[in-house]
N, CA, C and O of each residue as an XYZ file, in Angstrom:
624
protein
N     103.210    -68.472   -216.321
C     103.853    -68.132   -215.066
C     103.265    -68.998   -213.948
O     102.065    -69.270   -213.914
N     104.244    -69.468   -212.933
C     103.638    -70.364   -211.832
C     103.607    -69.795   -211.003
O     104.674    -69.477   -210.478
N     102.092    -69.270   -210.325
C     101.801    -69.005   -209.185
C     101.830    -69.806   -207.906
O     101.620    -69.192   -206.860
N     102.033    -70.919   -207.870
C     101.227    -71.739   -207.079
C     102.994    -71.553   -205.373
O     104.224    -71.533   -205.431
N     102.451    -71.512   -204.776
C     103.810    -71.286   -203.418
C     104.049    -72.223   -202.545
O     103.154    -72.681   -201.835
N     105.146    -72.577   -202.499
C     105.685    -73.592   -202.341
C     106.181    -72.867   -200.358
O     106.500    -71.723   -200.035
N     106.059    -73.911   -199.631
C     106.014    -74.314   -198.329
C     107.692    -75.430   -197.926
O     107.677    -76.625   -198.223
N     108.750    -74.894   -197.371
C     109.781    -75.622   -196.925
C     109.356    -76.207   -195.184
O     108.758    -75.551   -194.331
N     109.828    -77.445   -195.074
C     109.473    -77.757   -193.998
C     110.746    -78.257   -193.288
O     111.228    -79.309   -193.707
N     111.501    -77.462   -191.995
C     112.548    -77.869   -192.245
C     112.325    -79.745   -191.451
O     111.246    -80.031   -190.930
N     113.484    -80.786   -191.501
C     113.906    -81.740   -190.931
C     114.727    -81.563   -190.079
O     115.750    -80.881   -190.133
N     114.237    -82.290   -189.089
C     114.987    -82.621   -187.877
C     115.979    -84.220   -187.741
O     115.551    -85.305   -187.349
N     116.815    -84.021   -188.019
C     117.214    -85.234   -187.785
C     117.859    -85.300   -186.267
O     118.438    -84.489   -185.544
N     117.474    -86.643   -186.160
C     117.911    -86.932   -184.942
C     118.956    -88.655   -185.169
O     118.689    -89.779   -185.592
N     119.823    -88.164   -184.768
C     121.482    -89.067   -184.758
C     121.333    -89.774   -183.611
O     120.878    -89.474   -182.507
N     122.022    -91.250   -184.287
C     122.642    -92.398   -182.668
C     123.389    -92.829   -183.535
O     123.378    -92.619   -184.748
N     124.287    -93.659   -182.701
C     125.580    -94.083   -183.388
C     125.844    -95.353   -182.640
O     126.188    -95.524   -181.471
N     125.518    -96.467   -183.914
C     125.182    -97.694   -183.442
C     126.713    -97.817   -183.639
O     127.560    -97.161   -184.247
N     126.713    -99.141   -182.726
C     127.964    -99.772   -182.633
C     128.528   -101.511   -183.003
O     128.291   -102.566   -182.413
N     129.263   -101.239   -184.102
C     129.408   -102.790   -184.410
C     130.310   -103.546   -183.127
O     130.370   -103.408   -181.906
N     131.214   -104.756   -184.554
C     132.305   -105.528   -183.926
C     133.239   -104.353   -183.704
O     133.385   -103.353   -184.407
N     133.863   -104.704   -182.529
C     135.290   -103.518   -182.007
C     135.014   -102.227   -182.042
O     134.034   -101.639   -181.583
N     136.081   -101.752   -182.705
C     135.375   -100.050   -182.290
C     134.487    -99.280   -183.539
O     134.228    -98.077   -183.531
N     134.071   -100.257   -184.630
C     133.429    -99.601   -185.650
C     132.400    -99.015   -185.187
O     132.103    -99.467   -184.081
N     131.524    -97.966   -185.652
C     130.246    -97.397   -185.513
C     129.734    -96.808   -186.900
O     130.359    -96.644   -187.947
N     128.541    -96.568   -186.620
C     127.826    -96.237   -187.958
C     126.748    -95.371   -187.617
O     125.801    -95.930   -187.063
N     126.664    -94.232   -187.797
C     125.792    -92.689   -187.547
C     124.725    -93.131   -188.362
O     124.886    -93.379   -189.557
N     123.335    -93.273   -187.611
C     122.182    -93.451   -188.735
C     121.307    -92.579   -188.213
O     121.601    -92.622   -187.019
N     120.153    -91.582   -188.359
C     119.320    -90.937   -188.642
C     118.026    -90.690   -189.075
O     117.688    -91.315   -190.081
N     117.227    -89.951   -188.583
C     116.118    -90.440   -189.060
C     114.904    -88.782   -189.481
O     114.407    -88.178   -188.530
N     114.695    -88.425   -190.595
C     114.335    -87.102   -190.602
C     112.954    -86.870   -190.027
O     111.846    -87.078   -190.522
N     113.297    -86.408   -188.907
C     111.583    -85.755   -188.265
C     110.811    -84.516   -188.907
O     111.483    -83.735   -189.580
N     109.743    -84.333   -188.781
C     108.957    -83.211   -188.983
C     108.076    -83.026   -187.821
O     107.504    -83.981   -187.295
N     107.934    -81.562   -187.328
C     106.709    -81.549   -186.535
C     105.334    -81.455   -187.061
O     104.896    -81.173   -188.177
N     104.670    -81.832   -185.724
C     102.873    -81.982   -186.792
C     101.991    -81.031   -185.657
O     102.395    -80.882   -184.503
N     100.957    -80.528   -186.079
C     100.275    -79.847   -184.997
C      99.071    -80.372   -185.346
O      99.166    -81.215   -186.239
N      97.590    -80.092   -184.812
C      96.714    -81.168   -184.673
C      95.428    -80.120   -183.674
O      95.633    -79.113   -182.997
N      94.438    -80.684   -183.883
C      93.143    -79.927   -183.035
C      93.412    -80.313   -181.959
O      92.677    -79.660   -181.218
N      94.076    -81.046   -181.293
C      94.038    -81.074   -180.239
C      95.657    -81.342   -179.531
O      96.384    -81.870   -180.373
N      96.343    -81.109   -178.243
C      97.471    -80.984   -177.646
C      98.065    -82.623   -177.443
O      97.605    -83.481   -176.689
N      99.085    -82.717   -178.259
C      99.775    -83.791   -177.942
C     100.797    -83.742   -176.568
O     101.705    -82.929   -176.394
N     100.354    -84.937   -175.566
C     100.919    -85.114   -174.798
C     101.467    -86.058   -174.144
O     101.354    -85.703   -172.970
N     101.939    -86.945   -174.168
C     103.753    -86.275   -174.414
C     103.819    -86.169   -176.145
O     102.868    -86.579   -176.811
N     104.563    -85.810   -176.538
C     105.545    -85.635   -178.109
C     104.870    -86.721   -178.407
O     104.628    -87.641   -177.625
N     104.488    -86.631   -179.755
C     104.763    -87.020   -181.025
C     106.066    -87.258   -181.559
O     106.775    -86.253   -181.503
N     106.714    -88.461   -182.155
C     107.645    -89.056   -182.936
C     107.029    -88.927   -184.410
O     106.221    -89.836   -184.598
N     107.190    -87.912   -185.721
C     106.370    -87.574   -186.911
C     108.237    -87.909   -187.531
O     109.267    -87.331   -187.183
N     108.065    -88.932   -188.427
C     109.343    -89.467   -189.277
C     109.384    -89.497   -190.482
O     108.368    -90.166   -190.669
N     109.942    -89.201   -191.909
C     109.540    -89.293   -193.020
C     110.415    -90.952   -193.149
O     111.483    -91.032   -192.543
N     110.094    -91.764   -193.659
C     110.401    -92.976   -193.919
C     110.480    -93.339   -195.209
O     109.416    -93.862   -195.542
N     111.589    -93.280   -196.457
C     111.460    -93.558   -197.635
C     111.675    -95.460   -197.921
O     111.562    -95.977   -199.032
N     111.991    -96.216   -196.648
C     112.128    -97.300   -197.049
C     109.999    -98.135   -196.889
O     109.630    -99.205   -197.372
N     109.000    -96.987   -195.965
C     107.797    -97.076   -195.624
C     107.418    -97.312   -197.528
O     107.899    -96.529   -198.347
N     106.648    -98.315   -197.889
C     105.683    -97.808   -199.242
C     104.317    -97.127   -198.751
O     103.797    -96.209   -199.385
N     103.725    -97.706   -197.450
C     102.649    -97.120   -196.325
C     103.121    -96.189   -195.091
O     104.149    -96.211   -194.416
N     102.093    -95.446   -195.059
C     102.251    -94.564   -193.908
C     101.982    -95.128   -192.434
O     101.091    -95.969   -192.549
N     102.364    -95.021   -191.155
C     102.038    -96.279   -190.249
C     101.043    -95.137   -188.956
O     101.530    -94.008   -189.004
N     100.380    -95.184   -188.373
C     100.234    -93.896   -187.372
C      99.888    -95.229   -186.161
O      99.311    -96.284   -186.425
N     100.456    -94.782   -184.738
C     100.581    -95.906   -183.803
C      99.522    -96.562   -183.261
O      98.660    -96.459   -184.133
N      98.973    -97.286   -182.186
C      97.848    -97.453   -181.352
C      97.616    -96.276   -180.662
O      96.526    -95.798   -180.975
N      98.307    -95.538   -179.731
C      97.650    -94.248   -178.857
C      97.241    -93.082   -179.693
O      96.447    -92.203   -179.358
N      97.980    -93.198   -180.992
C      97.323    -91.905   -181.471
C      95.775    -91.933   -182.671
O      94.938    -91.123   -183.069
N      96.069    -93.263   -182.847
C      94.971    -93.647   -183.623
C      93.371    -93.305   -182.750
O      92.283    -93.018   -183.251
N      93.680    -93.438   -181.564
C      92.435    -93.329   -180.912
C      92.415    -91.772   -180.645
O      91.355    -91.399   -180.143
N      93.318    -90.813   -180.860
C      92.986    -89.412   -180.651
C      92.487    -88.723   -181.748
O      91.790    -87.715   -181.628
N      92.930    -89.405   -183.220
C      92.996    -89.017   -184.132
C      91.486    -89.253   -184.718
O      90.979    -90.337   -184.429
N      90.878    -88.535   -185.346
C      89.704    -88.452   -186.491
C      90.387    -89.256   -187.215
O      91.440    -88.865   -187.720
N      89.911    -90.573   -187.413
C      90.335    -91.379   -188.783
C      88.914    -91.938   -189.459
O      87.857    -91.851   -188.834
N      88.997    -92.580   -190.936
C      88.274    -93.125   -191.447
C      88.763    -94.386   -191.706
O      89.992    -94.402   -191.625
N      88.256    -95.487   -191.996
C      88.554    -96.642   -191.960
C      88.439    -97.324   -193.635
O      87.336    -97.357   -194.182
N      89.306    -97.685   -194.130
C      89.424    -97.850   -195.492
C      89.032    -99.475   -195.544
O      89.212   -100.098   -194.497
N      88.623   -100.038   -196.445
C      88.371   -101.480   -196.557
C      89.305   -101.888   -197.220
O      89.385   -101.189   -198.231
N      90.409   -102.997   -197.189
C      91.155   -103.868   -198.056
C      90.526   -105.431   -198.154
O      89.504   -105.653   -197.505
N      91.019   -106.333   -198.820
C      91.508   -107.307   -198.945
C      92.986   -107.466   -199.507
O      93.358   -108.538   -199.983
N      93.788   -106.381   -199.433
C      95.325   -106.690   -199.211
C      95.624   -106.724   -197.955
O      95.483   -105.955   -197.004
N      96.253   -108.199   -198.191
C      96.934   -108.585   -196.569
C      98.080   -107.647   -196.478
O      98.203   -107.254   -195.318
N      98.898   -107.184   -197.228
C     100.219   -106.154   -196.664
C      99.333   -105.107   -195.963
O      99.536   -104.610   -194.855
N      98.723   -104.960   -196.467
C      97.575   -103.413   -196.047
C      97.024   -103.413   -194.738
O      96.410   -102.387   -194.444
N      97.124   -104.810   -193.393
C      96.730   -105.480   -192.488
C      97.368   -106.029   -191.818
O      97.069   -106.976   -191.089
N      98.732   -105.321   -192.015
C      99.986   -105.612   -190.690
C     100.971   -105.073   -191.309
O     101.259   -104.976   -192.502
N     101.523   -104.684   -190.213
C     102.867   -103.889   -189.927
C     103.833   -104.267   -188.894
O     103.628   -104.152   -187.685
N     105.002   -104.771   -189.491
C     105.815   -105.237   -188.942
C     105.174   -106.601   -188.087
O     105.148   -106.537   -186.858
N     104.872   -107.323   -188.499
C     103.725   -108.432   -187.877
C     102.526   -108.261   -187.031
O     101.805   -109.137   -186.554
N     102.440   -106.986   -186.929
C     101.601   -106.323   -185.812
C     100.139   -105.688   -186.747
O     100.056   -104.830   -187.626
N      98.955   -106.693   -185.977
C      97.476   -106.683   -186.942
C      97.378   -104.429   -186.890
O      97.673   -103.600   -186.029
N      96.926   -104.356   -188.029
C      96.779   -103.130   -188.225
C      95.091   -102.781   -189.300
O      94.473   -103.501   -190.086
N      94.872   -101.424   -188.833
C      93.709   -101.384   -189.957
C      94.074   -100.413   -190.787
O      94.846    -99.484   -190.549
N      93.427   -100.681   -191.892
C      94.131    -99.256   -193.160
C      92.738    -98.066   -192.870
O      91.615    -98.251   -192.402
N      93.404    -96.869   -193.372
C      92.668    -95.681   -192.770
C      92.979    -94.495   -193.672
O      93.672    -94.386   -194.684
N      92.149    -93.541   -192.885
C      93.029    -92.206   -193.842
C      92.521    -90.954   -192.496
O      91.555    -91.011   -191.735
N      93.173    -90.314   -192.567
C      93.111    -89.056   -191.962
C      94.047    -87.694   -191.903
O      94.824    -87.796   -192.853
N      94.213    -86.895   -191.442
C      94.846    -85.713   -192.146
C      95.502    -85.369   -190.840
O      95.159    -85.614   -189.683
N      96.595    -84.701   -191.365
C      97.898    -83.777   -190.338
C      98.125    -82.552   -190.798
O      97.806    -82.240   -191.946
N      98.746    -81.652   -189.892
C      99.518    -80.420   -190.508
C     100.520    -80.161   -189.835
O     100.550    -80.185   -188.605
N     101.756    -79.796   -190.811
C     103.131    -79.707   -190.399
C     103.349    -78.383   -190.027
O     102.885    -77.556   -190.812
N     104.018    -77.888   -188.894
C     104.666    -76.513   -188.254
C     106.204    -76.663   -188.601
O     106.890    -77.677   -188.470
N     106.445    -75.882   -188.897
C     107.864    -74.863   -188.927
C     108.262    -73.949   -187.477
O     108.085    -72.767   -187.773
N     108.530    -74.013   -186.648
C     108.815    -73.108   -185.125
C     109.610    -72.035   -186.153
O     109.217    -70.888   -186.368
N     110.717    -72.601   -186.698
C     111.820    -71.717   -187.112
C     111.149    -70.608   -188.696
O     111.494    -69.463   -188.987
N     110.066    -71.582   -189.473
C     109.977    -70.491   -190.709
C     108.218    -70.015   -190.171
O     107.505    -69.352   -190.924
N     107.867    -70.357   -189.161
C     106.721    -69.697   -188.976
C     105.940    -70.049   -189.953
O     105.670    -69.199   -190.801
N     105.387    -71.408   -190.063
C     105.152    -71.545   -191.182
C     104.361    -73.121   -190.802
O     104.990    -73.952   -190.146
N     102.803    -73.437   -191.335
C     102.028    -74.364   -190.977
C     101.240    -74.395   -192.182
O     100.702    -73.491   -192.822
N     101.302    -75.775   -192.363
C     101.055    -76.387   -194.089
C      99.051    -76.196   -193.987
O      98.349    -75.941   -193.008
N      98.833    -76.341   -194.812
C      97.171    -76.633   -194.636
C      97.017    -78.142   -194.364
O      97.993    -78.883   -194.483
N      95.883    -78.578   -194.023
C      95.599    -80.119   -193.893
C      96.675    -81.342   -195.030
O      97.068    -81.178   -196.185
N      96.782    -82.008   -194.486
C      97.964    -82.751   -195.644
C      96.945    -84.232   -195.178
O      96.728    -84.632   -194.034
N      96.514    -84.747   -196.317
C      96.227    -86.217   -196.362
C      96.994    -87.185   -196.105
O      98.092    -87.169   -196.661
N      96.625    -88.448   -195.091
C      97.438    -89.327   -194.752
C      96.467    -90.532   -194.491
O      95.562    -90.717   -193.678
N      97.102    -91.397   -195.669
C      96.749    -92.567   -195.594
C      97.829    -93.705   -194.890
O      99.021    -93.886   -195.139
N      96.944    -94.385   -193.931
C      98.112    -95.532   -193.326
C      97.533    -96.831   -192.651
O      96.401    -97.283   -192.482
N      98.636    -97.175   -192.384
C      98.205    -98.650   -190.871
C      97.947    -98.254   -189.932
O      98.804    -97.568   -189.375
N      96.619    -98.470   -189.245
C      96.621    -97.580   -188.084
C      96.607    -98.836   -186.692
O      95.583    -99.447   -186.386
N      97.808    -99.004   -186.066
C      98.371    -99.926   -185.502
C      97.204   -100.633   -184.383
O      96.625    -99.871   -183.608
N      96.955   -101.877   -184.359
C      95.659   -102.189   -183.197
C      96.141   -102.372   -181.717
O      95.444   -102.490   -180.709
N      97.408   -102.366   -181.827
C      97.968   -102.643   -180.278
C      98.838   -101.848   -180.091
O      99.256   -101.144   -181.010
N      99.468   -101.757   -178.442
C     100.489   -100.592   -178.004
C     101.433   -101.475   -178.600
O     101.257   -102.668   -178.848
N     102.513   -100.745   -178.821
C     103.915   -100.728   -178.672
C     104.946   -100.111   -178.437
O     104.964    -98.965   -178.886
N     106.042   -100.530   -177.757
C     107.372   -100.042   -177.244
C     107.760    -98.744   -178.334
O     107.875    -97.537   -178.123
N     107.862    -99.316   -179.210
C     108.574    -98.410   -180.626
C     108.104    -96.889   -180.073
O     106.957    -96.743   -179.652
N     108.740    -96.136   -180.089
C     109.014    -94.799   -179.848
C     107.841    -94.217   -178.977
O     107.229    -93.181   -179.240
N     107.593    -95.149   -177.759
C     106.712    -94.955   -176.723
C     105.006    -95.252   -177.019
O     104.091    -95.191   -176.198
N     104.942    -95.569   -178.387
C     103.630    -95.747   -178.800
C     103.315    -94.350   -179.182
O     102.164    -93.926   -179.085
N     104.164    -93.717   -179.555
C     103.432    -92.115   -179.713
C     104.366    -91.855   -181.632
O     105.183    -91.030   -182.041
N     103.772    -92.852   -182.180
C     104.807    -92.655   -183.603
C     103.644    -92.505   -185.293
O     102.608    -93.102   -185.584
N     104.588    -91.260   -186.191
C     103.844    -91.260   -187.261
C     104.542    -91.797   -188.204
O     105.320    -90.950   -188.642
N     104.678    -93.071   -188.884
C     105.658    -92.600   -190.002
C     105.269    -92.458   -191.583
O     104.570    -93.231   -192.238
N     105.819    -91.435   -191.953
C     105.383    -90.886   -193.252
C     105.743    -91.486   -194.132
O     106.859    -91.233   -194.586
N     104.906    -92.554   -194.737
C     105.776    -93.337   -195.937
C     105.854    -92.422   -197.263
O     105.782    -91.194   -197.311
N     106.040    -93.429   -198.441
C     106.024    -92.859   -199.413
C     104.908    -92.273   -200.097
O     104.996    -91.319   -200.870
N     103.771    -92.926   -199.761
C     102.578    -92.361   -200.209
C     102.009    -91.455   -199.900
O     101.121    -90.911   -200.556
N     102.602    -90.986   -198.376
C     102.226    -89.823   -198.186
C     102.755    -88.394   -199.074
O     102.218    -87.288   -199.008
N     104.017    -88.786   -199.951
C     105.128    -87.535   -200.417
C     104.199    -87.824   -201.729
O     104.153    -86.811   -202.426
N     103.400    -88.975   -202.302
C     102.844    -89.082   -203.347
C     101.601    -88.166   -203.315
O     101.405    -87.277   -204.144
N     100.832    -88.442   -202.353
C      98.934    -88.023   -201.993
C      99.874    -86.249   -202.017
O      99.890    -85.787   -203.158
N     100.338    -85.645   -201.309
C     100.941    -84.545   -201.001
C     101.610    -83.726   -202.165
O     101.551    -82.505   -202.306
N     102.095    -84.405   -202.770
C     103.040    -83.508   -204.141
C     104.160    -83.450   -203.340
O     104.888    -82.556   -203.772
N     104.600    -83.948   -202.446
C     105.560    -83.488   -201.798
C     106.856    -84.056   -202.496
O     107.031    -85.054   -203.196
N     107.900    -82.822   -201.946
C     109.159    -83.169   -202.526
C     109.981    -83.467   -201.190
O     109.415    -83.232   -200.122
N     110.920    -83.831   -201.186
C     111.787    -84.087   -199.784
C     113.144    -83.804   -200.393
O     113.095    -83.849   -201.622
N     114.534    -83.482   -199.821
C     115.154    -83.242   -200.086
C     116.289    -83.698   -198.654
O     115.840    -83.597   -197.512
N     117.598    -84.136   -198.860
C     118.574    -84.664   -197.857
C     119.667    -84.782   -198.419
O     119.968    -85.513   -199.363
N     120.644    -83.637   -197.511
C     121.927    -83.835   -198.001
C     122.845    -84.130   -196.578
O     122.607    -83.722   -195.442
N     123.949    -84.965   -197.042
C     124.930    -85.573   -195.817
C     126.265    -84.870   -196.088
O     126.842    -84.603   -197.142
N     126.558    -84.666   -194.859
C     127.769    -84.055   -194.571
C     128.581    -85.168   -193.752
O     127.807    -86.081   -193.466
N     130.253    -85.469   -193.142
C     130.316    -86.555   -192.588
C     130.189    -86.324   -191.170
O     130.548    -87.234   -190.423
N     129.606    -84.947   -190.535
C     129.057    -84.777   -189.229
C     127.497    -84.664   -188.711
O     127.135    -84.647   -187.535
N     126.596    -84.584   -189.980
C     124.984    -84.528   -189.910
C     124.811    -84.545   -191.281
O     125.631    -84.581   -192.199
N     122.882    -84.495   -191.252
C     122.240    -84.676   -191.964
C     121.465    -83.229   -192.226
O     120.885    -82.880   -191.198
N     121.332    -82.485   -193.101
C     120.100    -81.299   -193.706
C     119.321    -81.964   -194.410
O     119.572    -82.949   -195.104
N     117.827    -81.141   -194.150
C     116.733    -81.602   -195.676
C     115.520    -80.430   -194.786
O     115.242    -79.727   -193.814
N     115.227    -80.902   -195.908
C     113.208    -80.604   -195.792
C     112.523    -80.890   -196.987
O     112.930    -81.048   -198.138
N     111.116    -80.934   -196.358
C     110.136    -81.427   -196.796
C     109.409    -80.295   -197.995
O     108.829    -79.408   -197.370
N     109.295    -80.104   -199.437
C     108.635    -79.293   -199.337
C     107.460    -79.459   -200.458
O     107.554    -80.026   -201.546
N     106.196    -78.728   -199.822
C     104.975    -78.751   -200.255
C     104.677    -77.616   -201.114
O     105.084    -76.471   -200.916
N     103.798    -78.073   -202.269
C     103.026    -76.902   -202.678
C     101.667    -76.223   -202.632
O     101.501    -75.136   -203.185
């Protein structure tokens, strides 16, 4: 018998609707999760699950709020992101639910932890690659409708 209890986390997606040649458009999306943390994020956090990420990325402003450890590579992918010099790291998050009342225990996160500001979602961005759904056990789940997106994240 399996005891072990499983944790739904819902996704937030958040929709824009890019625009081609003439009047085409194309609805793309991106599934958020909230994160809570020892200490008060201010302004928001941008927390994204990213399945095209193989690494997890966490930005310049939050890297310096964050308890991280500093991992050693000699992989150069492991030492930039998106051309932007980065250091590899590890440190931990925990995801809230507002709606299931519901806050994961510490979740391991290994990533790029970005060395400079950037524009990208105010400098206040997590994104959850794949290794994080690996380190985690995590399952993710996303289904499309042709007016939105459902999913969640879920942990055991």
């Amino acid at each position: 018998m399996n005891t072990t209890k499983t944790t739904r986390f819902t996704l937030d997606f958040r929709l824009r609707n890019l625009r081609g040649s003439g009047a085409q458009s194309v609805s793309v999306g991106r599934p958020f999760v909230e994160i809570d943390s020892q200490f008060t994020f201010r302004p928001q956090v941008d927390c994204f699950v990213d399945t095209g990420a193989a690494v997890s990325v966490v930005s310049w402003s939050l890297r310096r709020e964050f308890a991280w450890k500093q991992i050693r590579t000699s992989h150069p992918e492991l030492s930039l992101w998106n051309g932007v010099p980065s250091d590899f790291g590890e440190t931990s998050i925990r995801l809230i639910d507002r709606v299931r009342l519901a806050t994961s225990l510490p979740l391991r996160v290994v990533a790029k932890f970005v060395r400079t500001p950037l524009a990208f979602h105010n400098d206040r961005f997590i994104i959850l690659g794949l290794n994080f759904l690996m380190d985690n056990a995590a399952k993710l789940e996303i289904a499309g409708q042709p007016w939105n997106l459902a999913g969640y994240l879920e942990l055991s």
